[in-house]
Each structure stands twice: as structure tokens, then as C-alpha cells.
C-alpha positions in Angstrom: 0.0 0.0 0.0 1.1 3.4 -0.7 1.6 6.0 2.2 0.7 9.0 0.2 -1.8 10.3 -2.6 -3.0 13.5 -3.9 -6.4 12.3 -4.4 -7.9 8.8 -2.4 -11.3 7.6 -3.7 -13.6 5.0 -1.8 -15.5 3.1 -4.0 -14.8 1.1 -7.1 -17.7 1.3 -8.7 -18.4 3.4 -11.7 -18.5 6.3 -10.1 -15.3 6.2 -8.3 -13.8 4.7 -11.6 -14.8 7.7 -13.6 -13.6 10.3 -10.7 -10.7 8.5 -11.3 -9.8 8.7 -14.7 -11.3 11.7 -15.4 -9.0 12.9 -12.7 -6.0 11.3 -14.5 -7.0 12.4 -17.8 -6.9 16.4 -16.6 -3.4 15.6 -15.5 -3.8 14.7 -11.6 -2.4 11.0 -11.8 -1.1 10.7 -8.3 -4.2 8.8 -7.1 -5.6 6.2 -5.3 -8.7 3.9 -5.5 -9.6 1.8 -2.8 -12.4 -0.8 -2.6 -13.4 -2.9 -0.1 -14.4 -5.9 -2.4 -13.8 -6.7 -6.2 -14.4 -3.7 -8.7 -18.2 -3.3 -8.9 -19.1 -5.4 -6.5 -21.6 -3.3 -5.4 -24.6 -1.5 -7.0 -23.0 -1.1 -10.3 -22.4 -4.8 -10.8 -26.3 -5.4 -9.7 -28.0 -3.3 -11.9 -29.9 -3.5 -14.8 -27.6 -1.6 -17.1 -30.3 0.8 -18.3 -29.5 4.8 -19.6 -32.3 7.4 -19.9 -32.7 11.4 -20.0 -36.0 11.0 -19.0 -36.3 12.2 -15.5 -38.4 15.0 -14.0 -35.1 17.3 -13.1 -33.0 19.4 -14.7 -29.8 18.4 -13.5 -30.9 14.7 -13.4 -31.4 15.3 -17.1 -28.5 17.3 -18.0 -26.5 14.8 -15.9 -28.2 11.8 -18.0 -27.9 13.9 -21.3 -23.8 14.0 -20.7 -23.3 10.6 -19.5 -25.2 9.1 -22.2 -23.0 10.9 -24.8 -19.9 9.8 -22.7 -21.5 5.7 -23.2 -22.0 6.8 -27.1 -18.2 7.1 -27.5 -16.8 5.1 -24.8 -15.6 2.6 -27.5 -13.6 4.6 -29.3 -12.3 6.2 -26.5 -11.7 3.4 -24.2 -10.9 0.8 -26.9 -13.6 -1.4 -24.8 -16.8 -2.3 -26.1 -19.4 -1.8 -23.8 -22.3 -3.5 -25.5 -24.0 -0.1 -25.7 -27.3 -0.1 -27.8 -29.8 2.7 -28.3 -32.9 0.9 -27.7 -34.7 4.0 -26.7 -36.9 3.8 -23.0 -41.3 4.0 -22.7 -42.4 5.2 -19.5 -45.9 3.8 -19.6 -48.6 6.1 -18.5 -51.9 4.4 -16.7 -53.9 7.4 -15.8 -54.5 10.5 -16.8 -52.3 12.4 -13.9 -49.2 10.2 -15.4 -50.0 11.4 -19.0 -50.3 15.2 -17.6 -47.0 14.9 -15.6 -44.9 13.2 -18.5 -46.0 16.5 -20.8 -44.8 18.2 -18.4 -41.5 16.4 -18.3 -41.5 16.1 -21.6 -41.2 19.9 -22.4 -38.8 20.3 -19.6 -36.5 17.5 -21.7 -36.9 19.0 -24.9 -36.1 22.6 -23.7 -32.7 20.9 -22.4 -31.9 19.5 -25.7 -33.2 16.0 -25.2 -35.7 14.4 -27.9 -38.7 12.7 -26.1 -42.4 12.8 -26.8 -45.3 11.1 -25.9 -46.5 8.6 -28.2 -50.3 6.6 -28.3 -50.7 3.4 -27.4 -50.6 2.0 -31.4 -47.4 3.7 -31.6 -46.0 1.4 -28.4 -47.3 -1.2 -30.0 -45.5 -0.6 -33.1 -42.2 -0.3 -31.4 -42.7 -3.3 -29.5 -45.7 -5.5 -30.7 -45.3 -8.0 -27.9 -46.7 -5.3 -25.6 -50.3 -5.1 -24.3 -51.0 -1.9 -24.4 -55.1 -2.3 -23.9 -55.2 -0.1 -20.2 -52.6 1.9 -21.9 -53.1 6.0 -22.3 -49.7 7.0 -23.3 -46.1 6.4 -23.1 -43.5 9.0 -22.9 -40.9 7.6 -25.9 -36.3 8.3 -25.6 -35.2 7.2 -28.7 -31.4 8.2 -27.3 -31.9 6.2 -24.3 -30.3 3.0 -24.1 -28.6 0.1 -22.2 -25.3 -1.2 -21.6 -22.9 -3.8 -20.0 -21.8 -2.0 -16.3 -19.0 -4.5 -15.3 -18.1 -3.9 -19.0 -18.0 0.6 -18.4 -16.3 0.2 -15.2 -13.3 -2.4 -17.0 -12.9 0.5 -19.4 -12.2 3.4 -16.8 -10.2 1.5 -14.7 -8.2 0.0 -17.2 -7.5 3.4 -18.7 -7.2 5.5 -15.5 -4.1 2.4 -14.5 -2.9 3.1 -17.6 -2.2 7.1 -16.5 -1.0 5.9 -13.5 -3.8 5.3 -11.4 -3.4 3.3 -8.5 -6.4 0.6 -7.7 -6.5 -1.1 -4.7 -9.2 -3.8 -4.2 -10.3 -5.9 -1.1 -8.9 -2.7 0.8 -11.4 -1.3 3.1 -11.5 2.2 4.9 -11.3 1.9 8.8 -11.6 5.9 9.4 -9.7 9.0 8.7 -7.5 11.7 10.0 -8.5 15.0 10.5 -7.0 18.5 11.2 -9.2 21.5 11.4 -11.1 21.6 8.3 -8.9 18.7 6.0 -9.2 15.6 6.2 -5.7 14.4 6.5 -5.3 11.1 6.1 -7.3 7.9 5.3 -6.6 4.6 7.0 -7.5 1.0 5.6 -7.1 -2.6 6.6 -3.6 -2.2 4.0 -2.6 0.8 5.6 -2.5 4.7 6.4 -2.9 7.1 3.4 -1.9 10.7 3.8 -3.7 12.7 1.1 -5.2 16.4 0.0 -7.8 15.2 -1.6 -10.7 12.4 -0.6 -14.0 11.5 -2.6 -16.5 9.4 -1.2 -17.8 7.3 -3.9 -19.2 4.2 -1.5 -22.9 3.9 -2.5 -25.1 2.6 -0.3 -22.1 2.2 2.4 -21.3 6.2 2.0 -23.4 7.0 5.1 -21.1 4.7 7.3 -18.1 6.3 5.6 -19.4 9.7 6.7 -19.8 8.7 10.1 -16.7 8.0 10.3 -16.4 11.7 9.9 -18.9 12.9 11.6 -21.1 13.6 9.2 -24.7 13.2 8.3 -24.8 11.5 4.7 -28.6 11.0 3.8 -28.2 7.9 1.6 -30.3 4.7 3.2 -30.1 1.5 1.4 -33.0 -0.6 0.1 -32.7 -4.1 -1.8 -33.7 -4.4 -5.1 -34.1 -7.0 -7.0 -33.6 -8.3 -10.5 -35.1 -11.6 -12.7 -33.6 -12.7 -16.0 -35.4 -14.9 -18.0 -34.0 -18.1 -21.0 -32.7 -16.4 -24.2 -35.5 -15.9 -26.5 -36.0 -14.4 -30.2 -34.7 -10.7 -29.9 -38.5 -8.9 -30.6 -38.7 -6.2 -28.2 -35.8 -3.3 -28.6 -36.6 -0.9 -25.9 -36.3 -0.7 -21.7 -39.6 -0.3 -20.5 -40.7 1.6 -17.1 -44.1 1.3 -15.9 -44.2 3.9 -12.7 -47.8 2.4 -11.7 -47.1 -1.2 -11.6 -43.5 -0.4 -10.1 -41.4 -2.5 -12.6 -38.5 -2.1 -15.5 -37.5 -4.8 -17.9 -36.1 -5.3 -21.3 -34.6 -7.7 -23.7 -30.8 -8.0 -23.7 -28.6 -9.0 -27.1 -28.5 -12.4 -26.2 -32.1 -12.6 -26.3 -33.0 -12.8 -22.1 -35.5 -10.5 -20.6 -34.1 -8.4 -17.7 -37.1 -7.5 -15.0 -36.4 -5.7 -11.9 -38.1 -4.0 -9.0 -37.6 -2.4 -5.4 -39.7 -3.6 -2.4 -41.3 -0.3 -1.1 -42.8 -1.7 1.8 -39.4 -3.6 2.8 -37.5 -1.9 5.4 -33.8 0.0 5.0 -31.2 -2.6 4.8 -27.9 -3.8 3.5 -29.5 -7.1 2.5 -29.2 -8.4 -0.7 -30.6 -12.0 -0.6 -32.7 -13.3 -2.9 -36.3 -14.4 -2.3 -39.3 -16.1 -3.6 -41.3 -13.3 -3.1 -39.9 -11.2 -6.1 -40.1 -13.7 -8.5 -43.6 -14.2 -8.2 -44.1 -10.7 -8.6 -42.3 -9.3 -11.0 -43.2 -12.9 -13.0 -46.8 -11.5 -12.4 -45.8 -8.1 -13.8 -43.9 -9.1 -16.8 -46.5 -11.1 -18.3 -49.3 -8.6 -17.5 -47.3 -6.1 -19.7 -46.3 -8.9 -22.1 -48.6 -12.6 -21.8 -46.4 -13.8 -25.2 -43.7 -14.6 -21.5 -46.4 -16.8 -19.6 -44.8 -19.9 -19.9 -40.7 -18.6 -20.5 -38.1 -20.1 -17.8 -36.8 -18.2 -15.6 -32.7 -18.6 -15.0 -31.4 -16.5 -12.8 -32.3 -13.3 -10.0 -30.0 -11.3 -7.5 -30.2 -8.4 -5.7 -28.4 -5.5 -5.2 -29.1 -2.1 -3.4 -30.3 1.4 -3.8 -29.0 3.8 -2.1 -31.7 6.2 -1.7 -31.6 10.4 -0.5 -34.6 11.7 0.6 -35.6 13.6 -3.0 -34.3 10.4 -5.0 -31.6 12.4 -6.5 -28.2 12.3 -5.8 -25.3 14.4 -3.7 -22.2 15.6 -5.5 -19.9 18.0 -4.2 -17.8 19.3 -1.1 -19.0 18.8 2.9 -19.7 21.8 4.6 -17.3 20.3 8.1 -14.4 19.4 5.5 -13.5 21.6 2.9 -11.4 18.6 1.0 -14.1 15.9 1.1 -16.5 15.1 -1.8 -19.2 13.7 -2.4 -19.9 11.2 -5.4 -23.4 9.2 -4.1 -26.8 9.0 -3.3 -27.9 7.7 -7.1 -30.9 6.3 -6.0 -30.6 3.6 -8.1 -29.5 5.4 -11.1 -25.4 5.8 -10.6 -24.6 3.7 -13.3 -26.4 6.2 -16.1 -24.9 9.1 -14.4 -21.5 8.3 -13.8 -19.4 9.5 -16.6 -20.7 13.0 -15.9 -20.5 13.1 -12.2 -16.7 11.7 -12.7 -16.2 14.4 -15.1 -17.5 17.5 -12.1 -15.9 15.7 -9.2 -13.0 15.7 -11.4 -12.8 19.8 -12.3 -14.0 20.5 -8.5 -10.5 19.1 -7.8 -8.4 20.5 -10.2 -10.3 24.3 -11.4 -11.2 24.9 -7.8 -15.0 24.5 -9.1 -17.1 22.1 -12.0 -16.8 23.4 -15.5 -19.3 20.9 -17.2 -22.8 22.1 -15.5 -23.3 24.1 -12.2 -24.3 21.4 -9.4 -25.2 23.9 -6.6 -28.7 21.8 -6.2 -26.9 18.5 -5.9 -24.9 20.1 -2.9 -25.4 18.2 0.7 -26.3 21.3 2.2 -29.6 21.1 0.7 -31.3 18.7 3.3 -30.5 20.7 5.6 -31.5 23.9 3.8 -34.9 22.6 2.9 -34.5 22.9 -0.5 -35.3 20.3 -2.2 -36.9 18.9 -5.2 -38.0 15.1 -5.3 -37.4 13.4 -8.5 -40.6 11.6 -9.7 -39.5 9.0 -12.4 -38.1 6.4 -9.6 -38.7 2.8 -10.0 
């Protein structure tokens, strides 16, 4: 282990991989990644692999609008192919207060640049056929929205950030810090004591025992969610489809398999992520209500993973108020994977311009909770 770092990241997911090279890429190469397990064992590893620009926020969107560019190009400038497909995403509207708040999404996306619109039900069923859209009123259609292979992303920005001179530590786990004043000092692990000027919590769902550690208040509580994959079939349905109402996601990967996956709302706050029984006949139920051609299709595999959710579903990025060289990377709410590339890219010019260059993030500060000013973001599932 090394003794010092400029910069010392927790987390080796995607979002501490992208900090990470998008630090070494400005030219700040003395730093260290440390995880705690393998890289993205956590919530990136768990998730669905799903990218959309259609959320109910600005900065949610702008953030979605970047990243999604970033996943576009990552082939050609990573040299790693991600599996990245444009498959577009239908919310699924189911009553009239759905359809209402998607136009109003909807112009909110457009006036940022992104192309969405609402679509009828016979144009859902045109785009997918296998769909049954009978109780259907609308859909809200991102043709740029897509999906892609997470273990695949996070390869790609560690392998390039090494490359710089990165150093990536894994089954390292932090054990607390040093502090003087305002700085944080020094971060210790089970391989050792870091001394460093720079730290950037990146943990996920464990970020809010990483800021105890310091003291601090991090508003991120975990909650299990779950995933179902079904046999390969024919590839006949192109797009990721969220249905809000029903509380479910699912689409149709290259191979042919049909990705489903949900969060328990009425489970309590947890780090668990065991499968159950309970799921699968539930989202089983789901799936086939939204498309019967899957009644009698096999299912193969499930897991869970975790959500690590802030109390307006949107996530924290930026400095701590008690520690003026401690950032923030966290509190996705499920959706860190989508967001990444951007939020590397403003953690990244916090550290080396003194503030982000990309988009303002003001509203993803921490000091919001405690402010009261804040802004839930709707399109959650």
C-alpha cells in the first residue's frame, strides 16, 4: 500500500472509476482507488444496465444527457466495447395524472436538448408488438436512451485511469480517517494509512457509514432491489420499459434474455441483498401482465443489489460543509450507473479548477437537506 496520494477515492464502482480517470485524464495522476471488495461489487455490478434522459429534473437530465453521450463514444475512446445499444426507454402512462406529468416532463427534456415525446398506445405497439397496451393511455418515448454492459464501463475506466497511473486497490477497506481542522488528513484501511489532500466518497449505499466516520450526516439509506432474467429468447422487443404504476423495468438484452427488476417499497432500509421467492412471483406476475407472449418462458437467474436512496431520489455531489477537501460522489438512488461519466467528469474539475466546469451542481450540494431545499425526482422505480 502506498503512504501518500494526492487524491484517495472509496469506492470502485463506476463512479469512483470515472472520478478517477477523469482525474488522471486532466493531468492529476497521483491517485488512489480503494475498494473494499472486487471492482463493482456493489450496486453497479447489480443493476440493470439501463441509460435514460428521462427524469423529471434538470440536473438529473443534463447529468443523463452528458453521461449518455460519454456511453455513445466510450468505444472509441476506451478501446472497450461496452455493449452499448440505443434501444430508446417507454415510460408507460396508466392514468390521466401520469399522462399530464410526462408532458410536463416532456417539455422540460426537450427545452434541455433531449428528444422525447409522448407517443399513443398503437405507436407502443409498433415499437414493441409483444406489448399489451389495452389499459394503456400513453407512453412517454427516448429514442437516445439505451442500455449497456456496467462490469463492461467500469473495465474500461479503470483499465485506462491504471494506464495514467492510477493506483487501484481492491479488497482494501476504509477503517476511518484523520482530521485537522477543516482537512481531512489522512485515510486509514485494513492495507494501511494514506496521507492525502484530496478524498471523494464514492461508497454507494455504504457512503453514510463512511461519513460517520467523519462525523457527518450523509442522507443515503439502502433498500434491496431486485432483478429476474429470464431463458434467451427471439430478440422482438428493442426498448427498456418503465411502468411507474405497476413499479417494474424490464427489457430484452442482445442475447435474447429478458431483464425485470423492481424495489420492495414496503421492505424496510437494509444492507441485504438475498434473494427471495417473493420477487419472482411478482415481477413474474408483472412481466407477463405487460407482455402474456412470456407466460410460460423459464426463468434462470435473480440477485439483488441495493439502492442507495436520499430523501428527493436524486443524488449528492460536491464538497462537505465540516471538510473543505471531502467530496461527495453518491446517493444515485438507483441510477449511478447512467450518471457516472458526468458526475466523474464534475468531481473531477471541482478538484483540479477549484470548481465544475461541465454544469453548475449547486442543487446536488449536501447542504440542501439541511436547507430545505429540495426537489424530489418523480421517475423512480
Amino acid at each position: 500500500m502506498v503512504k501518500t496520494a494526492e487524491v484517495v477515492i472509496i469506492g470502485g464502482g463506476i463512479a469512483g472509476a470515472a472520478v478517477a480517470y477523469n482525474l488522471a485524464k486532466l493531468g492529476l495522476r497521483d491517485v488512489v482507488l480503494v475498494e473494499k471488495d472486487f471492482l463493482a461489487a456493489g450496486s453497479t455490478g447489480r443493476c440493470g444496465g439501463g441509460m435514460r434522459q428521462q427524469w423529471s429534473t434538470r440536473t438529473n437530465i443534463l447529468l443523463a444527457k452528458h453521461s449518455i453521450e460519454a456511453f455513445r463514444n466510450f468505444k472509441e475512446e476506451f478501446g472497450q466495447d461496452i455493449h452499448f445499444r440505443e434501444g430508446g426507454y417507454l415510460l408507460v402512462a396508466y392514468t390521466d395524472a401520469m399522462v399530464s406529468e410526462f408532458r410536463t416532463n416532456i417539455a422540460l427534456q426537450n427545452s434541455l436538448g433531449v428528444n422525447t415525446r409522448l407517443i399513443t398506445p398503437d405507436e407502443v405497439k409498433k415499437i414493441s408488438p409483444i406489448l399489451d397496451t389495452r389499459n394503456l393511455l400513453a407512453a412517454s418515448f427516448g429514442p437516445t436512451d439505451g442500455v449497456a454492459n456496467p462490469f463492461l464501463a467500469v473495465k474500461g475506466y479503470a483499465d485506462r485511469a491504471r494506464d495514467m497511473g492510477v493506483r487501484i486497490f481492491t479488497r482494501t477497506e476504509v477503517t476511518g480517517f484523520k482530521t485537522n481542522g477543516s482537512r481531512v488528513k489522512a485515510v486509514a484501511t485494513t492495507a494501511g494509512e494514506i496521507s492525502t489532500r484530496w478524498v471523494v466518497c464514492a461508497a454507494g449505499a455504504w457512503s453514510g457509514l463512511i461519513g460517520k466516520m467523519l462525523g457527518i450526516d450523509i442522507p443515503v439509506v439502502p433498500y434491496r432491489h431486485q432483478i429476474m432474467v429470464t431463458e434467451p429468447l427471439e430478440v422482438v422487443h428493442p426498448c427498456m420499459v418503465i411502468d411507474l404504476y405497476h413499479n417494474i423495468y424490464f427489457s430484452q438484452a442482445e442475447v435474447g434474455s429478458f431483464i425485470s427488476g423492481q424495489t420492495d417499497k414496503d421492505e424496510p432500509p437494509s444492507f441485504n441483498t438475498r434473494n427471495n421467492s417473493k420477487f419472482l412471483v411478482e415481477i413474474s406476475r408483472k412481466l407477463v401482465y405487460h407482455a402474456p407472449v412470456l407466460r410460460n418462458v423459464r426463468v434462470i437467474r435473480q440477485w439483488a443489489g441495493l439502492y442507495e436512496v436520499t430523501p428527493d431520489a436524486q443524488p449528492i455531489i460536491g464538497r462537505v460543509p465540516k471538510f473543505e477537501n471531502f467530496l461527495l460522489a453518491t446517493g444515485f438512488s438507483g441510477h449511478g450507473f447512467m450518471l457516472a461519466p458526468a458526475v466523474g467528469l464534475l468531481i473531477a474539475e471541482d478538484i483540479i479548477y477549484g470548481k465544475p466546469r461541465l454544469l453548475p451542481i449547486d442543487e446536488m450540494s449536501i447542504g440542501r437537506f439541511k436547507k430545505g431545499e429540495i426537489t424530489r425526482e418523480k421517475n423512480v422505480v
